[in-house]
N, C-alpha and C positions, 0 to 999 in steps of 0.2 A: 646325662652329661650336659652341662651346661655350655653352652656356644654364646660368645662375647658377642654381640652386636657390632657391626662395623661403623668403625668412627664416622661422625657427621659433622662437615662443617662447609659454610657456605659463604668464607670469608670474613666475615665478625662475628663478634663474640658477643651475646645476648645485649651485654650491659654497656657495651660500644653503638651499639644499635639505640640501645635509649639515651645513651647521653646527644646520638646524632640529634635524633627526635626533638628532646629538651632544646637543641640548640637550632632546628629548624623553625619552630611553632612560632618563637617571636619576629624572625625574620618575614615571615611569609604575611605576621600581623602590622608591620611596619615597612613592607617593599616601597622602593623607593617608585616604582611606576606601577601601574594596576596592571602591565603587561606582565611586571616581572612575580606580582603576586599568584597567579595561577600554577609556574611554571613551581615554584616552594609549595603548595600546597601538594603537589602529583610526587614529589620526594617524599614529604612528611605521609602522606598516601602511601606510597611504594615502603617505606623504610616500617610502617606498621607493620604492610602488610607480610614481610620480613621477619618483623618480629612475631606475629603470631604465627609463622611457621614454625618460626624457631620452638616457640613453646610449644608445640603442638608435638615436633619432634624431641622434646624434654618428657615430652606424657608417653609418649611412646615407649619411648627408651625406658622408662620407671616399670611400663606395664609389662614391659619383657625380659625385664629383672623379674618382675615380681612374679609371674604365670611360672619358670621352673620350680619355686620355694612354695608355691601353693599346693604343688603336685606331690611335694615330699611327703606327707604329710605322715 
């Protein structure tokens, strides 16, 4: 019998995360002080590393789909 995987979400949604991204990278290239550039780069930093979670738990969830359908066989 197949058991649904419990939903995951950790406040955005994959493609929200990269548009963050998209719209931090040129800020952090043009900060108005060199103070303020470190502080955009540790976002654009964190908001990656966010999103490879996210993906990570995209493969997951595929592979736990897919391990019951292999077993049918």
């Amino acid at each position: 019998m197949y058991v649904r995987p419990a939903p995951y979400h950790d406040g955005l949604e994959l493609d929200d995360v990269k548009a963050q991204i998209r719209a931090v990278t040129p800020q952090a290239r043009l900060a108005a002080t060199v103070e303020g550039e470190p502080a955009l780069q540790k976002k654009r930093r964190d908001m990656e590393a966010q999103q490879r979670r996210q993906r990570q738990r995209i493969f997951d969830v595929e592979d736990e789909i897919r391990e019951p359908r292999s077993g049918r066989s």
